[in-house]
C-alpha positions in Angstrom: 5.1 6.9 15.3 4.1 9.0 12.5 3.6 8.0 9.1 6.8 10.2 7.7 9.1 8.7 10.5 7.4 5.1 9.7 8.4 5.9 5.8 11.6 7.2 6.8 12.3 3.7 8.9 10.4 2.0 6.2 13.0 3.0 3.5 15.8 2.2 5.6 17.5 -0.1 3.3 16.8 2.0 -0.2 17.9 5.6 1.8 21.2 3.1 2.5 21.8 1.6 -0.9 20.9 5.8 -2.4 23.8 7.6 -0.4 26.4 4.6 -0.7 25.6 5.0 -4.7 25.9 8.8 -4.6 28.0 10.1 -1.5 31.2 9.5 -2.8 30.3 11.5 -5.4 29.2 14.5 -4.3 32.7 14.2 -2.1 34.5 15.5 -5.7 34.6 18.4 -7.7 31.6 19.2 -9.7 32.5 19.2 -13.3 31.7 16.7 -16.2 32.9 13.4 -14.8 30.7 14.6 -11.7 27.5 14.6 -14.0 28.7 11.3 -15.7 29.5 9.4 -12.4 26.1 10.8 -11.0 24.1 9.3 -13.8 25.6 5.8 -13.1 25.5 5.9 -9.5 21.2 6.8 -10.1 21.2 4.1 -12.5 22.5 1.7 -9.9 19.6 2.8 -7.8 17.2 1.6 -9.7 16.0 4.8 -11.1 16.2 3.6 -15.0 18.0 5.1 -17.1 15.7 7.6 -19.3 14.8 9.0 -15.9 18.8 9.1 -14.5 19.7 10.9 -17.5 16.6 13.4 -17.3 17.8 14.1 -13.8 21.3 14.7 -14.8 20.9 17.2 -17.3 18.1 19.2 -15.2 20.4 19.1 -12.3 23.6 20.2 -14.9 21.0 22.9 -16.2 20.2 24.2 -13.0 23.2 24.2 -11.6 24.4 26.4 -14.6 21.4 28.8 -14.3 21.5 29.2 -10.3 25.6 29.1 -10.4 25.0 26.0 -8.1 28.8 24.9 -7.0 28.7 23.7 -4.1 28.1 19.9 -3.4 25.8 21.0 -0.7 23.9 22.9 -2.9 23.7 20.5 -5.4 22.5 17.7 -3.0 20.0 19.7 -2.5 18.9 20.3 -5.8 18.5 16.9 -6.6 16.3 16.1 -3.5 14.1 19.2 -5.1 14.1 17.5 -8.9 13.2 13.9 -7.4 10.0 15.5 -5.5 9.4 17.7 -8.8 9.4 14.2 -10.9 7.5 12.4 -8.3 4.9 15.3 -8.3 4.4 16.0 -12.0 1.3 13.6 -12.0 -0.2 15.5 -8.8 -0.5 14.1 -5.3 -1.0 10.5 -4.4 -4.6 9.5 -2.9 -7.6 7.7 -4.6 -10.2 10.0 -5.4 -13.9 8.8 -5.4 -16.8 10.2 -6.9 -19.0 10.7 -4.0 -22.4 10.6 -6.5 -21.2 7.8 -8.4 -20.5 3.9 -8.1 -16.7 3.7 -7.9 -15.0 1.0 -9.3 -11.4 -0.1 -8.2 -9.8 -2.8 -10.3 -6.4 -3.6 -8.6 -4.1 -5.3 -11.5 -0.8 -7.2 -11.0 1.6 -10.1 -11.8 1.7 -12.7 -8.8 2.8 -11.5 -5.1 2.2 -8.1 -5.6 0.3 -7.8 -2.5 -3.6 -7.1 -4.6 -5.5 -9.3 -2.5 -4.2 -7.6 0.7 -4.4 -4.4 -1.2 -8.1 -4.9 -1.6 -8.5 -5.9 1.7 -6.6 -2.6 3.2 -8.8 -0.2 1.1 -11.8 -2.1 1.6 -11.5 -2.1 5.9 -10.4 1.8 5.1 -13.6 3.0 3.0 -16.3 0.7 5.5 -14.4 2.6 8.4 -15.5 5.8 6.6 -18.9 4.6 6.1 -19.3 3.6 2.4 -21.2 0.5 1.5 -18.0 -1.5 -0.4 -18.4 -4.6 -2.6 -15.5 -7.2 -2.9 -15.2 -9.1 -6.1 -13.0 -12.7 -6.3 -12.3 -12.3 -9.7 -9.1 -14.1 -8.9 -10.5 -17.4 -10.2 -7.0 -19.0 -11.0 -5.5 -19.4 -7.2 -7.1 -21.2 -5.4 -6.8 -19.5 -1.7 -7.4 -16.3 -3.5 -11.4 -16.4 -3.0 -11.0 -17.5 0.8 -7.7 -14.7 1.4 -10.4 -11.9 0.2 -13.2 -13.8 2.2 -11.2 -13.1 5.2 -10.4 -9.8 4.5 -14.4 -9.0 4.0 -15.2 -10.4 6.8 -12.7 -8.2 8.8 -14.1 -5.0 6.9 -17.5 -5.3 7.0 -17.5 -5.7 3.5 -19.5 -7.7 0.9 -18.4 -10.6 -1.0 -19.1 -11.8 -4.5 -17.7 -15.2 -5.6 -18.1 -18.0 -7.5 -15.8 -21.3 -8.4 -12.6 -22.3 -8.8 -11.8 -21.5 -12.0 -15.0 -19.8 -13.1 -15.0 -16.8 -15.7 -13.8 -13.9 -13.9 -15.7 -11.9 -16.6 -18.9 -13.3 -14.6 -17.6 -12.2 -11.0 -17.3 -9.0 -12.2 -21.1 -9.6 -13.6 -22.1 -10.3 -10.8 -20.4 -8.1 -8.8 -21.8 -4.5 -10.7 -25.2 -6.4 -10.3 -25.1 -6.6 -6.7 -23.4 -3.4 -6.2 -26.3 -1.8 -8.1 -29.0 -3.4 -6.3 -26.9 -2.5 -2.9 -26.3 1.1 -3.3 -23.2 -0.1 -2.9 -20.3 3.5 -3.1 -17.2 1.1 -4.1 -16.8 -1.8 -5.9 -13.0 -3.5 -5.5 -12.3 -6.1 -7.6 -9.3 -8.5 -7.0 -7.7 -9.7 -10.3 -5.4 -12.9 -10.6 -1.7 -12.3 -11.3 -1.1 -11.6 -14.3 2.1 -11.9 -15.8 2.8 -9.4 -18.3 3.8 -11.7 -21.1 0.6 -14.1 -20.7 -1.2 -12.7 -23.7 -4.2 -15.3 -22.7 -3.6 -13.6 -19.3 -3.7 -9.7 -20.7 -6.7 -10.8 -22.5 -9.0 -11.6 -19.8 -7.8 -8.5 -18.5 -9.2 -7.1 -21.3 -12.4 -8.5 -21.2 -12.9 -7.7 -17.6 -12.7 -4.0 -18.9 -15.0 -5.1 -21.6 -17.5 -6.2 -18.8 -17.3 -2.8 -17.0 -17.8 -0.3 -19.8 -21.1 -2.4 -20.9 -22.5 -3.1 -17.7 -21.7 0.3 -15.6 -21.2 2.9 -18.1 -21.9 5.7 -15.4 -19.2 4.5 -13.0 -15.9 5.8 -12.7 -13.7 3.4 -13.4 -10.4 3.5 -11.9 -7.6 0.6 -13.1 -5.0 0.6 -10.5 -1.9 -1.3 -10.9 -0.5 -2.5 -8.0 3.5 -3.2 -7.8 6.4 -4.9 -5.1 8.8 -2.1 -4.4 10.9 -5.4 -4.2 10.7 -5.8 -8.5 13.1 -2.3 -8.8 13.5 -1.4 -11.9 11.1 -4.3 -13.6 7.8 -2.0 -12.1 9.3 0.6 -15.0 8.5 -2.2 -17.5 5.7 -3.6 -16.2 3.5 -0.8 -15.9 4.4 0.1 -19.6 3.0 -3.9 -20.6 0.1 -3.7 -18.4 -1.0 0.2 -19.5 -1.1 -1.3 -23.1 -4.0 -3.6 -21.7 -6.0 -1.0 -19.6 -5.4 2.4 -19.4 -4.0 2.9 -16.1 -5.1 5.2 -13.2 -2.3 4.9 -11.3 -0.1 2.9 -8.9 0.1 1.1 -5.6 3.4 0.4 -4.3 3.7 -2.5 -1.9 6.5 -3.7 0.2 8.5 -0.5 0.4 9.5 -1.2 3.7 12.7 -3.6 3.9 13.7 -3.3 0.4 16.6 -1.7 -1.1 14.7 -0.8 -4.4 12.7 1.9 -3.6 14.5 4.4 -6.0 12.3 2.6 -9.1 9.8 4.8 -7.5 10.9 7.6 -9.4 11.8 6.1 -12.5 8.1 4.3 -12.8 6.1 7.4 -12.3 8.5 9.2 -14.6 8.3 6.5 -17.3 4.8 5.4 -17.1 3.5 9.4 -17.0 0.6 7.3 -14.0 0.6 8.9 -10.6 2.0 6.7 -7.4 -1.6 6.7 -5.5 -1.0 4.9 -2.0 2.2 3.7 -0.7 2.4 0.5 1.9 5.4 0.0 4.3 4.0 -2.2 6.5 1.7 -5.2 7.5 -1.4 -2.9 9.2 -4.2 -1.7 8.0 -2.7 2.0 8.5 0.1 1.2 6.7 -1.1 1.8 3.6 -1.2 5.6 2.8 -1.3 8.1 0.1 1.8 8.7 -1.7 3.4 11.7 -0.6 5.8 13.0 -3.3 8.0 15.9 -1.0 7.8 13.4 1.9 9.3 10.4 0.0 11.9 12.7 -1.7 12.5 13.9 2.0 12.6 10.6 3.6 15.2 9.4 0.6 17.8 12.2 1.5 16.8 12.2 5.3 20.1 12.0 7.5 20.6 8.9 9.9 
């Protein structure tokens, strides 16, 4: 199966929930209450409502410029405005700098799927051939250490730990030392959930970033927040909350297969102005991908 056909399965439930929101709709006339039931309808797809608006009126706009009257045509359209948001931060992928020590710090409240994140990239960049450094700063849970110690061991990759409840300030420490002395190309390091309004929580955060800047000034630095396509619309909010700790890099979005949320897609790249990077909807290794803006727009509108 290919990855557009395992996205297209993958979103299943949100393609579902999108056309039973919007295809009685475009069933009607197109005049004002069409606009006004359209923004609703987006709404109730978990698209926000800043972004459900913006769509409207481009899509009202366009259809005024183009002389855009049939419902066909403006299906269409909006299929073409959804890619266009989803793209106006670029194309998803992580980027490394191939002359510099790279530095992935995967940010998240609880269940977000980081640790399994980390462990994903990690088996990805070893299977390209980059030395890549693993760093338990999830101090707080306890299987968190051993999940990631697994996950290394699977990869190839190296591990840096300490305690239970040590400093994850220290981890991280640590871990720039030993990816220094290693040559090491990437250095992931695995936060603990943080729930965005934990301001002891956001501050260690904080301090982690603290830790970097000092300690590897020449890396590049990339904070990635990493969200459940399950959450819906809360991603919008919680990628505003955590980009006020750490200036975020861009997302991960977990889980997209067999949930009916996926829509918040567009509203959190919209609303948080951070590019959609990789994109899981599934358990493998493969599963987790670069974001693809035209191919999730595509496989949104795809027909059963």
């Amino acid at each position: 199966m290919s990855f557009f056909s395992k996205l297209t399965a993958g979103l299943s439930k949100t393609r579902k929930g999108f056309k039973n929101s919007l295809g009685a709709i475009f069933h009607g006339k197109i005049d004002e209450e069409f606009y006004e039931e359209l923004e609703e309808a987006l709404i109730l797809a978990d698209i926000g409502v800043e972004t459900s608006m913006s769509l409207c009126e481009n899509l009202r706009q366009r259809a005024k410029a183009e002389k855009l009257k049939e419902r066909e045509q403006l299906w269409q359209a909006l299929q073409e405005e959804i890619a266009r948001v989803l793209a106006a931060k670029g194309e998803g992928g992580i980027v490394l700098d191939e002359d510099k020590l790279n530095i992935l710090v995967l940010i998240g409240v609880n269940g977000a799927g980081k640790t399994t994140t980390a462990g994903k990239l990690a088996a990805a960049y070893t299977q390209e051939g980059r030395k890549v450094i693993m760093a338990a700063a999830d101090t707080f849970r306890a299987a968190a250490a051993e999940q990631l110690a697994a996950w290394a061991q699977r990869s190839g990759a190296d591990l840096v730990r300490q305690g239970e409840g040590a400093d994850p300030g220290a981890v991280v420490f640590d871990a720039i030392a030993a990816a220094k002395s290693r040559k090491a190309q990437v250095l992931l390091i695995d936060t603990a959930g943080r729930l965005q309004n934990k301001s002891n929580l956001m501050a260690e955060l904080a301090k982690i970033g603290r830790v970097i800047q000092r300690e590897a000034p020449d890396a590049v630095c990339q904070n990635i927040l990493v969200l459940d396509g399950n959450t819906g619309s809360n991603m919008i909010s919680q990628a505003r909350q955590f980009g006020e700790t750490l200036p975020l890099t861009g997302l991960i979005l977990t889980k997209l297969d067999g949930t009916a949320k996926g829509g918040a897609v567009i509203g959190v790249v919209d609303g948080s102005g951070v590019p959609v990077q990789m994109i899981g909807v599934g358990e493998g290794i493969e599963d987790l991908r670069p974001f693809v803006p035209a191919d999730f727009a595509a496989a949104l509108f795809e027909e059963e």
